[in-house]
N, C-alpha and C positions, 0 to 999 in steps of 0.2 A: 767446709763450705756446704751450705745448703741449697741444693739441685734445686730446688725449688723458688728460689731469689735468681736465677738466670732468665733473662727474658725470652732466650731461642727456646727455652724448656716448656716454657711457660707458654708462648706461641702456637710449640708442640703439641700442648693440651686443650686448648682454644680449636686446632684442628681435630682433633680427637670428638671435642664436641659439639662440633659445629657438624663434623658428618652423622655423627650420631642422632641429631636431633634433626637430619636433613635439612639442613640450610642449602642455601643455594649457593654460599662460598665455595669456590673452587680458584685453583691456578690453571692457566691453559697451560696445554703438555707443551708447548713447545718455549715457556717461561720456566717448567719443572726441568726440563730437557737441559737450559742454558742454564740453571743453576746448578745441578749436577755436575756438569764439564767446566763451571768454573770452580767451582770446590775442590774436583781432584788437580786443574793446575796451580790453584793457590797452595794445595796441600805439598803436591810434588814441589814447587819451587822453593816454599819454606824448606822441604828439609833438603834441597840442595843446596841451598844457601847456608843450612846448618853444616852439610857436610863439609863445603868448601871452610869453614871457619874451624872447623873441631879436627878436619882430617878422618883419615881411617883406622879404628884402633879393634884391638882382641877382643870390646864389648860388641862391634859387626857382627864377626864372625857367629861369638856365642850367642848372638840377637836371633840371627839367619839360622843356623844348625836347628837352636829349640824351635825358633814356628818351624823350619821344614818338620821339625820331629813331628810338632805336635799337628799339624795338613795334612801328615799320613796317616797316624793313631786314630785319629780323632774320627775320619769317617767309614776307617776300618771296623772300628769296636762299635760305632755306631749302627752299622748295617747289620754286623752280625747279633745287637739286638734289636733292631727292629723288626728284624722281618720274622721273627715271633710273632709280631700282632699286624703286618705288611704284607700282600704279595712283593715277591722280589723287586719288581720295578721301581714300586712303590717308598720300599725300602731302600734303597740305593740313591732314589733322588733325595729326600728327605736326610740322609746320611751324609751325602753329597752336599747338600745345601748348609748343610750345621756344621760341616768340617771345613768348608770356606767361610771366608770374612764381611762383615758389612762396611765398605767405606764411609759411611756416614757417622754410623757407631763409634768406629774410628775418631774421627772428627771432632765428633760430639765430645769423646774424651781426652783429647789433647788440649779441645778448649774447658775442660773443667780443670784441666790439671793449670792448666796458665794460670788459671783464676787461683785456685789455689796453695799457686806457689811452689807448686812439685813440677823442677826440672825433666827433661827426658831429652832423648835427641833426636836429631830431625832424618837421619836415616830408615825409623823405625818407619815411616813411609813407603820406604822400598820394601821393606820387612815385608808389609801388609799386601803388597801387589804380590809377593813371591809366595804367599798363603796362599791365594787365592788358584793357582793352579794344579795342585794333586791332587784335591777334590773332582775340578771337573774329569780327571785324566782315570782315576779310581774308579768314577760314575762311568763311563763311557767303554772302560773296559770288561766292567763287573758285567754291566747288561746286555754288552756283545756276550759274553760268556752265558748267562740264565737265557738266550736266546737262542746258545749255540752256533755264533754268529763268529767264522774266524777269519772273514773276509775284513776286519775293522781297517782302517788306515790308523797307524798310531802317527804318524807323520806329520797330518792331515790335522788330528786332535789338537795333536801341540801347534803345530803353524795356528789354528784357531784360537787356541788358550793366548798364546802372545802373543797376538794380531788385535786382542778384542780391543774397540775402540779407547774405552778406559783403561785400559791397561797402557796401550803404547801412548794417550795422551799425559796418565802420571809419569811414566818413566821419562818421558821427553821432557817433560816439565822439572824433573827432578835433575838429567844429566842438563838442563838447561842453566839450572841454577848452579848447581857443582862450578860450570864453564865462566859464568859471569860473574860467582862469588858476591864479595862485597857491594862491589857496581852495580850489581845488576838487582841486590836487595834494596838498591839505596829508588834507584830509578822508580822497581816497581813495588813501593813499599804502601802508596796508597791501594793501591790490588791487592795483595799479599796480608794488609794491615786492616788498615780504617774500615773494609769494606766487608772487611771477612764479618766479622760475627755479629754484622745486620741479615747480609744475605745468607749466612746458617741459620737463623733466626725466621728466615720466609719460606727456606727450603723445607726445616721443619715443620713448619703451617702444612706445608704441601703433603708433609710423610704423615702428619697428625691425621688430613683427610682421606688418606689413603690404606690408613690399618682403621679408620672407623669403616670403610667398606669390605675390608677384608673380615672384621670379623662376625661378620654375618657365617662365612665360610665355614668356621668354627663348629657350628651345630649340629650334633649328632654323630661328632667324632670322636673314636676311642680315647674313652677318658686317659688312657695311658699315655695317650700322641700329647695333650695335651698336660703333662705331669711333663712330660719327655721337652716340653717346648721349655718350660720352665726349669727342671730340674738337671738337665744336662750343659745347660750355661754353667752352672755353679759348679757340676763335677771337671768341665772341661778348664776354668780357669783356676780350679785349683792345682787340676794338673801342670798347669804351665807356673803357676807359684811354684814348686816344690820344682822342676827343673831349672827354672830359673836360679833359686836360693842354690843349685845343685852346682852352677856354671858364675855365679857370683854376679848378675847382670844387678844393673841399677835400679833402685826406686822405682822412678819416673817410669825406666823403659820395662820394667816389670809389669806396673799394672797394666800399659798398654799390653803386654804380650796375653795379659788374662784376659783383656776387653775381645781384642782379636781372635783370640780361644772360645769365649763364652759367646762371638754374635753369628748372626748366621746370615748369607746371603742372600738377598733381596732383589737383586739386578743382575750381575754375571753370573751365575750357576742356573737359576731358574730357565735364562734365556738360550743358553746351552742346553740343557735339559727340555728342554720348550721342543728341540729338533730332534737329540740327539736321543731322547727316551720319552715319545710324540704318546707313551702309552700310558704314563704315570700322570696319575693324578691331582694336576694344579692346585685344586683347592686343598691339598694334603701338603703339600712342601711351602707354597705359596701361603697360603693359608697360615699355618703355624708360626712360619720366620717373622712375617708381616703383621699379623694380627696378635700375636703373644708376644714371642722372643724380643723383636727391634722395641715395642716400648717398655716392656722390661727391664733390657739393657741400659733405657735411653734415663728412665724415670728413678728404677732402684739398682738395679745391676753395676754401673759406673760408680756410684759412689760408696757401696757393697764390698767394690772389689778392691776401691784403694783402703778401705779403712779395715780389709783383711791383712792385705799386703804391709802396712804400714804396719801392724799387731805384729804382726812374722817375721819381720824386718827390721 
């Protein structure tokens, strides 16, 4: 399939150049806000609906095991290179940021794979919520530690990690669907269904306008950071190929596990980071994920990774 005959894609790019060439198009935040939160409960309830139909099997398990593997690897090895060309803080958020996941990225490839035909399962949703926390828990500990800080609450992190608003609205949405099964795909199938991939389609407008402002941010940054934005998606979801083929996990849910490997956080990490290491520099984590990596992933990264997978496989 060609990314490029999808009309959310395509929208995507339209916002890309609409900010670039400063138009006056925008979304108000609080229409970008309400299509966010409805994305992850459409997302969460399709695959509780998947789960309710397929059940629990030993591809779970091996799903969960590899991303926790790869949540932990991933912003460990990253920090320990970055902060070669980083201050520590610096480094740790930006490691932090790239070793959590982007729900949208997400998104964006499970609607490429429908298109094209490539099953997966609708669990892999919880997958992506359960990535999302050892980064910020890594971040948080690492910079209490280069701050010399042993007062941390670890307690406190965690209650915050799965508290965060989008967190407990997918999971709610996902044991929602599990509970209602069938019935409850059937009722909210226009939600879930018809409406989904207009409104991915306007959400990306929104993300399109939102990396043409970030990449002004770009400017004057270590060429390295910027090699790093692009060239550690590719390292990172090869790594999850090769565990994957390692645990025997499926197709479909393979490439997802590379998508979620190679994108980097855009919304929960930053915003943790935002308080929690108030010292590191936005336009460096911010900046990179947003302005390089998400249309990357969104433009050549997705379809990159299934036509790896699919050679390997």
């Amino acid at each position: 399939m060609n990314i490029l005959l999808d009309p959310a894609i395509l929208f995507f790019i339209v916002g890309i150049l609409a900010g670039l060439v400063r138009s006056n198009l925008e979304v108000p935040e609080q229409i970008s806000k309400f299509l966010s939160l409805y994305l992850l409960m459409a997302l969460g309830l399709k695959g509780g609906f998947a789960l309710a139909k397929d059940g629990f099997t030993n591809e779970i398990i091996s799903s969960v095991l590899v991303g926790v593997t790869l949540a932990i690897v991933i912003p460990i090895a990253g920090y320990f290179f970055l902060k070669r060309f980083l201050a520590g803080l610096d480094a740790i958020a930006v490691a932090a940021t790239y070793g959590s996941v982007s729900a949208v990225t997400f998104v964006t490839a499970t609607q490429y794979l429908s298109t094209a035909g490539i099953n997966y399962n609708g669990f892999m949703s919880a997958v992506m919520t359960i990535m999302e926390i050892p980064a910020i828990l890594i971040a948080v500990l690492v910079s209490a530690k280069l701050r010399n800080n042993s007062a941390i609450s670890f307690p406190k992190v965690l209650h915050e990690s799965f508290t965060d608003g989008a967190n407990i609205l997918l999971l709610a949405a996902l044991v929602i669907g599990i509970v209602t099964g069938s019935t409850g795909e059937t009722i909210m199938k226009p939600f879930t269904g018809d409406l989904f991939k207009g409104l991915l389609a306007f959400f990306l407008l929104d993300m399109g306008l939102q990396v043409a402002r970030r990449i002004p941010e770009l400017r004057g940054k270590n060429p390295v950071l910027l090699v790093y934005a692009i060239g550690s998606p590719l390292i990172h979801s090869l790594l999850a190929l090769v565990l994957c083929i390692g645990v025997s996990i499926g197709l479909g849910n393979t490439i997802l596990l590379m998508v979620l490997s190679a994108s980097a956080s855009y919304i929960a990490v930053p915003a943790v980071i935002k308080h929690a290491i108030p010292e590191a520099n936005p336009s460096i984590y911010f900046g990179l994920s947003l302005g390089l990596t998400f249309p990357f992933n969104v433009l050549v990264g997705i379809p990159l990774y299934t036509e790896i997978a699919q050679r390997f496989m």
